[in-house]
N, C-alpha and C positions, 0 to 999 in steps of 0.2 A: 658190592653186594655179594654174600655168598651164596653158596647154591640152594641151603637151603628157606633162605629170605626169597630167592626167586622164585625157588616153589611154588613159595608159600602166595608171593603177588600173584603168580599165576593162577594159582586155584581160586584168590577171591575175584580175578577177572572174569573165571568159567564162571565163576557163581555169576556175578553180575551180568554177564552175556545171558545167562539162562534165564535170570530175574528180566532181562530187556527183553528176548524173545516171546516170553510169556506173557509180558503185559506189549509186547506185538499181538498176540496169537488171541490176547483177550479182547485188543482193540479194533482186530479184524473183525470178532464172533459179534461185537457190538455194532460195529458201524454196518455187517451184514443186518441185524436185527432192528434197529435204527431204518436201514432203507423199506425192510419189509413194512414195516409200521409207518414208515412216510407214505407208501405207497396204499396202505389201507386207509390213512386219514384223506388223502387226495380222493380212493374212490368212495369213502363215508362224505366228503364234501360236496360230490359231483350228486352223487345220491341226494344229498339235502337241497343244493340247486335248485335238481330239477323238480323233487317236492315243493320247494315252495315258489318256483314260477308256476304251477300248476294252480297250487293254493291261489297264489297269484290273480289267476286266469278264473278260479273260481269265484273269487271275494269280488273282483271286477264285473264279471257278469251277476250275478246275485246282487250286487247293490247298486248296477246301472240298472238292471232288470226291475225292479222293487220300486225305484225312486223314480224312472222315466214314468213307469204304468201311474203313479199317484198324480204326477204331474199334468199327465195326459188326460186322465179324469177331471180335474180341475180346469184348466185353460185349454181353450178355442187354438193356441199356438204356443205348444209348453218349450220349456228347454228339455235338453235331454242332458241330467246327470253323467259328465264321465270320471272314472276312476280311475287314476294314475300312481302305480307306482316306482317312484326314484330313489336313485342312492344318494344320497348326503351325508358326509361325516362316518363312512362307513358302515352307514344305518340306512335301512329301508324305510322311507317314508310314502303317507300318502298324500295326493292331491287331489282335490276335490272343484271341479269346473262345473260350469253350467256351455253346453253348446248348443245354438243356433244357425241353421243356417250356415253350418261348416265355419262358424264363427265359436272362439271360445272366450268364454269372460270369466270372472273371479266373481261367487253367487256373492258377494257379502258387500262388494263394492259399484257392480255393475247392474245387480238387479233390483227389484222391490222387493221388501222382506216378505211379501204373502209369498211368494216362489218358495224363498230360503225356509218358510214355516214349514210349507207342503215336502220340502225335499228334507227336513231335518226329523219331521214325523215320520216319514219313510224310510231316515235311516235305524230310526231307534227299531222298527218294526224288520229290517232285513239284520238287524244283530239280535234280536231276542230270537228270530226263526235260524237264525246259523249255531245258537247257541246248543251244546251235545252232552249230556242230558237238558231239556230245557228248564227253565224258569219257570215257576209256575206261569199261567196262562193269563198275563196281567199285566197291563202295562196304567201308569199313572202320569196326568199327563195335565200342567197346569196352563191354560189357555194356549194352544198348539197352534193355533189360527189366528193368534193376536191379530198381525198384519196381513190379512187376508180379505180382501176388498169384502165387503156386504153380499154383493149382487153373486159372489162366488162361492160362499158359507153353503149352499144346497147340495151342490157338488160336492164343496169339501165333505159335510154331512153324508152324503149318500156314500162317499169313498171310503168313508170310516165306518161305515155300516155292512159294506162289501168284503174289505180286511176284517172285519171281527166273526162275519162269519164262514169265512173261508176255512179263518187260518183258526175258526176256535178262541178268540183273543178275546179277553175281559178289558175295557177301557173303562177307568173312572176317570171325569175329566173337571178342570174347575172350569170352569166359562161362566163369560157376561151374554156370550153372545146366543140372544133366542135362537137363532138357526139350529144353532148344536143343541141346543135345550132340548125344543122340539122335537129331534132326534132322535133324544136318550132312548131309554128301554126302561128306564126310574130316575126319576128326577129329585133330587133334594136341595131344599136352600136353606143355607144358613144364613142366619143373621145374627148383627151384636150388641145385648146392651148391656150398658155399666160394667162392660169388660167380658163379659161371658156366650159365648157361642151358644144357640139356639140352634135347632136341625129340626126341619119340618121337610114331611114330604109330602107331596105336590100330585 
């Protein structure tokens, strides 16, 4: 090789040494900016945690609060709604128990549906009051009390009477059952003949 061939290798070496240096020097300025940002996504995560263990802690008391009170008004020895939530699949779920007696069961399999009626009317009514701005002031609501023994319709009656004027709440309801009729504030019935709806009020 002559000298000026070595040169010549030598200069495209410094080049290349300078070109490696440089995407060092860029890889540094990265992987510095890189940690800065890992480190703000960690404390944006911690941040949302504890936001929503707190949410958490709110949705839990608000709909055991809402569901045990409906419960309690209705039965002589109610359950107490509790609210659970667990991680599955990476995802926040909830779970929904009925407890007695430091006893927990599953409302859909261990209890009578009048409970599960009373605790599922109370939940619709602590999500329409969580909701921000709300819904208008209205809930509709096709036989809520199906499975709700007879002897216990007075109370469920009275409970619904209590919630609507608390909370301001309009309830239009279909029922069979006179307790709730009786109830109303306006009562209307429809009947059908030869296929057409009739509305008379009462």
């Amino acid at each position: 090789m002559s000298v000026s061939e070595l040169r010549s290798y030598v200069e495209q070496c410094k080049g290349q040494r300078s070109l490696v240096l440089a995407s060092i020097n860029e890889t540094k300025d990265n992987l510095k900016e890189d940690r800065k940002s890992l480190h703000r996504h960690e404390q944006a995560r911690e941040v949302i945690r504890e936001v929503g263990l707190k949410t958490q802690q709110q949705l839990q008391y608000h709909i055991s609060d809402i569901s045990s009170l409906a419960l309690e008004a209705v039965y002589d020895d109610p359950y107490e709604l509790v609210v659970e939530f667990v991680q599955r699949r990476n995802k926040t779920e909830c779970d929904l128990w009925f407890r007695r007696d430091d006893e927990k069961m599953d409302p859909l399999s261990a209890t009578g549906g009048g409970a599960v009626n009373i605790a599922s009317f109370a939940l619709r009514v602590a999500a329409w009051s969580m909701q921000r701005p709300h819904s208008r002031n209205l809930l509709v609501l096709d036989e809520p009390f199906g499975n709700v023994s007879t002897d216990l319709l007075p109370r469920a009656s009275e409970m619904l009477r209590q919630i609507s004027e608390r909370l301001k709440l309009q309830m239009i309801i279909v029922t069979h059952a006179e307790e709730l009729i009786e109830a109303a504030d306006r009562t209307f019935k429809v009947t059908m003949s030869k296929g057409v709806s009739h509305v008379s009020v009462i």
